[in-house]
C-alpha positions in Angstrom: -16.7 -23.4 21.0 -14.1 -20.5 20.3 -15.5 -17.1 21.2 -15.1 -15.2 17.7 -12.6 -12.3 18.3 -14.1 -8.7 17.3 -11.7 -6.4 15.7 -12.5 -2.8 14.9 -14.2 -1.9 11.4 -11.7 -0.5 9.2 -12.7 2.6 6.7 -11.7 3.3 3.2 -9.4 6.2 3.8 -10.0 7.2 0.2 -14.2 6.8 0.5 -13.6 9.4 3.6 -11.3 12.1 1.1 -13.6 11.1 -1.6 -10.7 10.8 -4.0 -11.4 9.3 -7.3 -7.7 8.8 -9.0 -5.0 8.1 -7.3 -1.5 9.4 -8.6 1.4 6.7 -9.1 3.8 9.6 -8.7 2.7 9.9 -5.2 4.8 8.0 -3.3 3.9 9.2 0.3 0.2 8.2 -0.3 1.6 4.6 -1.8 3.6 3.5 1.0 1.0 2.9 3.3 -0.4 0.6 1.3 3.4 -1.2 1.0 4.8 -3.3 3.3 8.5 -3.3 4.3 9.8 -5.4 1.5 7.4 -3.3 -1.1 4.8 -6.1 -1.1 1.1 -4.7 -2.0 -0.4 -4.6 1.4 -3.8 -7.0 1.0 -7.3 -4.9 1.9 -7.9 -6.8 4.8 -4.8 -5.1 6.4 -5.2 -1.8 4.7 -9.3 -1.2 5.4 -9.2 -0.3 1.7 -12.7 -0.8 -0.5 -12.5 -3.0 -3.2 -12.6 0.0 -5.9 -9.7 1.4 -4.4 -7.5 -1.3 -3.3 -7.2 -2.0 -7.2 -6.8 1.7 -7.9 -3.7 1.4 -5.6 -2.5 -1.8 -7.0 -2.8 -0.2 -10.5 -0.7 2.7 -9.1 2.0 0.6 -7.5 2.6 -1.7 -10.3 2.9 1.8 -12.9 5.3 3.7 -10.0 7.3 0.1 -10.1 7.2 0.4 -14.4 8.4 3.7 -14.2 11.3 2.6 -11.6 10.1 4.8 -8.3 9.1 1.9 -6.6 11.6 -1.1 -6.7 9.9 -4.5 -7.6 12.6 -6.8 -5.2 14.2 -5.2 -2.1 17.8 -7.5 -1.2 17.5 -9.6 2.0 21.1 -9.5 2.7 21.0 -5.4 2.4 17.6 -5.2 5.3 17.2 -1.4 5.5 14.8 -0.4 8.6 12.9 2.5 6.3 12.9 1.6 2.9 11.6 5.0 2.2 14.1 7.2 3.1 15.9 6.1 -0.4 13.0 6.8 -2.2 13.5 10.8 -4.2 
């Protein structure tokens, strides 16, 4: 049988700064919960807890309404930080 591979537990970076809203306007806090084509990051990846991994989708898809976020990012047009356009 295949030995099971043991990876380290991942913590809710928002359980630890015990932060109960989190701002769509804040862009610095979203990105690390974006990936490089501004997909939402699943919480297996992220370490997130379940109430705050929707928290942050919630925030991502308002930042995307309000147009801070983009909802496609061109594949012909790769930029290496996507950020840096961003404000």
């Amino acid at each position: 049988m295949a030995e099971r591979r043991k990876f380290k537990k991942r913590f809710c970076k928002y359980c630890e700064q015990k932060v109960d809203f989190i701002d769509y306007k804040d862009l610095n806090g979203l990105k690390f919960s974006l990936s490089e084509r501004f997909k939402i990051m699943p919480r297996r990846l992220t370490g997130n807890c379940k109430r705050h991994q929707e928290l942050v989708t919630v925030a991502i898809k308002r930042a995307r309404q309000t147009a801070l976020i983009p909802y496609i990012v061109d594949r012909k047009n790769v930029v290496e930080s996507p950020f840096e356009n961003l404000r």
